[in-house]
C-alpha positions in Angstrom: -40.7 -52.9 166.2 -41.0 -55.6 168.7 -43.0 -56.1 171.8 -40.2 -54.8 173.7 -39.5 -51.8 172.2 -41.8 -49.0 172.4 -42.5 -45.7 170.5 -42.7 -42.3 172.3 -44.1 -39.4 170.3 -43.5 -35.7 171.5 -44.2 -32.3 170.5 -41.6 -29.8 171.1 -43.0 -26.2 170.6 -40.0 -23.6 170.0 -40.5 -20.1 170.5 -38.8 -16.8 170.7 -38.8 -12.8 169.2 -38.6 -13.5 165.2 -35.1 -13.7 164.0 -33.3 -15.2 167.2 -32.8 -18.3 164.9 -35.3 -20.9 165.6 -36.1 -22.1 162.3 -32.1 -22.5 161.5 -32.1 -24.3 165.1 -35.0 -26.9 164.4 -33.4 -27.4 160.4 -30.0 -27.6 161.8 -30.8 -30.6 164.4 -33.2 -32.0 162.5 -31.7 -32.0 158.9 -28.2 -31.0 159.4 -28.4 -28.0 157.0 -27.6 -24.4 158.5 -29.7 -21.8 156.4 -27.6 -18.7 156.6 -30.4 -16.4 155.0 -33.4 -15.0 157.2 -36.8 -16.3 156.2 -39.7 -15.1 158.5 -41.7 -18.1 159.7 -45.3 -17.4 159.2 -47.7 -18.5 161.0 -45.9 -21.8 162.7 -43.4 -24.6 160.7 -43.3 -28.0 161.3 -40.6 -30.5 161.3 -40.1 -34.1 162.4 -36.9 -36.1 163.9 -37.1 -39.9 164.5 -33.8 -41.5 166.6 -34.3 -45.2 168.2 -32.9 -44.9 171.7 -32.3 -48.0 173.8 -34.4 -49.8 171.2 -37.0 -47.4 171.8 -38.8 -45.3 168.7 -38.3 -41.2 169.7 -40.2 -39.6 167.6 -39.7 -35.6 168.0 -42.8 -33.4 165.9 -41.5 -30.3 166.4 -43.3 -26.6 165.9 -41.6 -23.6 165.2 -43.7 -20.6 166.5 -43.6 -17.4 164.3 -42.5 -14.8 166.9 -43.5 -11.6 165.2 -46.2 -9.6 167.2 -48.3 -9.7 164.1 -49.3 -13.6 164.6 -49.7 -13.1 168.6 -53.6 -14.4 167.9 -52.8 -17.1 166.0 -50.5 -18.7 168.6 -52.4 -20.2 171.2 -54.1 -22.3 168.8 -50.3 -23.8 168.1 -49.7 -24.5 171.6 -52.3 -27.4 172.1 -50.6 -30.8 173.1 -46.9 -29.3 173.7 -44.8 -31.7 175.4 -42.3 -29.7 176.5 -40.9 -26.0 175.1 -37.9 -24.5 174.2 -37.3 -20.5 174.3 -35.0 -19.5 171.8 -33.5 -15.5 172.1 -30.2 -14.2 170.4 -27.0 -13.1 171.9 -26.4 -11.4 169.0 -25.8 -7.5 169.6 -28.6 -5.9 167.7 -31.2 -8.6 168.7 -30.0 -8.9 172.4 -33.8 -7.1 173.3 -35.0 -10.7 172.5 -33.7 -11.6 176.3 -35.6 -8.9 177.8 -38.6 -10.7 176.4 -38.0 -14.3 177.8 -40.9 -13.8 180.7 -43.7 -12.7 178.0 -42.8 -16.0 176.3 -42.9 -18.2 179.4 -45.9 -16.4 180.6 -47.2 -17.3 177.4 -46.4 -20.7 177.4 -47.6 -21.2 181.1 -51.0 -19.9 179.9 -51.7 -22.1 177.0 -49.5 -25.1 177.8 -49.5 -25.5 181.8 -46.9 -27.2 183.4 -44.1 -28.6 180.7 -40.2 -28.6 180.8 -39.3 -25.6 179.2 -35.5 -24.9 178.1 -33.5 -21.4 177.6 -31.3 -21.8 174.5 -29.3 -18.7 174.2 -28.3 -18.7 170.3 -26.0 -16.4 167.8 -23.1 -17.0 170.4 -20.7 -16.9 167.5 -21.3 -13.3 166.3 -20.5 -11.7 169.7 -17.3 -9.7 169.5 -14.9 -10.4 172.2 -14.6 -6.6 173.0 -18.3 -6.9 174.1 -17.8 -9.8 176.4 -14.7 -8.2 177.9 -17.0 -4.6 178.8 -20.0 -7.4 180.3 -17.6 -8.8 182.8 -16.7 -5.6 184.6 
């Protein structure tokens, strides 16, 4: 690396009810792999994704947050040092709840990481049935 280009290091935390898809999120952009079969994350999983951008080092460290209420506790101490957040929920039909739940997980990251960007990532677009979108725009 030379004196012009610098390195920028980040941590993205992604959260969101368990099973919306954030692990297969974080391996699919940071990997390229899709895992098709459900894993629970425990605790928190960590993954790392390094791009040079305008001669720049990016280097992405980013945690995915288990979202069961059974690690609630063990969150916070996760959260330290976020950069910025991403809340994950699923369109999917029999996990749409996970969109009623947005505000406990922005409250939550408001609490323990103050004021960071924070994106909505609606995922599991692909296993809405087109019967379901025609009744939602009525």
């Amino acid at each position: 690396m030379s004196k012009e280009e610098k390195e920028y290091k980040f941590k993205i935390t992604v959260v969101g009810e368990g099973g919306v898809g954030k692990t297969t999120l974080v391996k699919k952009y940071t990997t390229g792999s899709f895992q098709k079969d459900y894993i629970a994350t425990l605790g928190a999983q960590f993954s790392k994704y390094e791009e040079v951008i305008e001669g720049n080092q990016i280097k992405l460290f980013i945690w995915d947050i288990a979202g069961q209420d059974a690690f609630e506790t063990m969150r916070s101490k996760f959260y330290n040092g976020s950069s910025a957040a991403i809340i994950v929920f699923s369109h999917a039909p029999e996990e749409i709840t996970s969109f009623n739940r947005i505000n406990k997980w922005l409250k939550e990251l408001n609490e323990y990481c103050g004021d960071i960007p924070i994106a909505l990532f609606g995922n599991k677009i692909d296993l809405i049935d087109e019967k379901d979108l025609a009744l939602n725009e009525e």
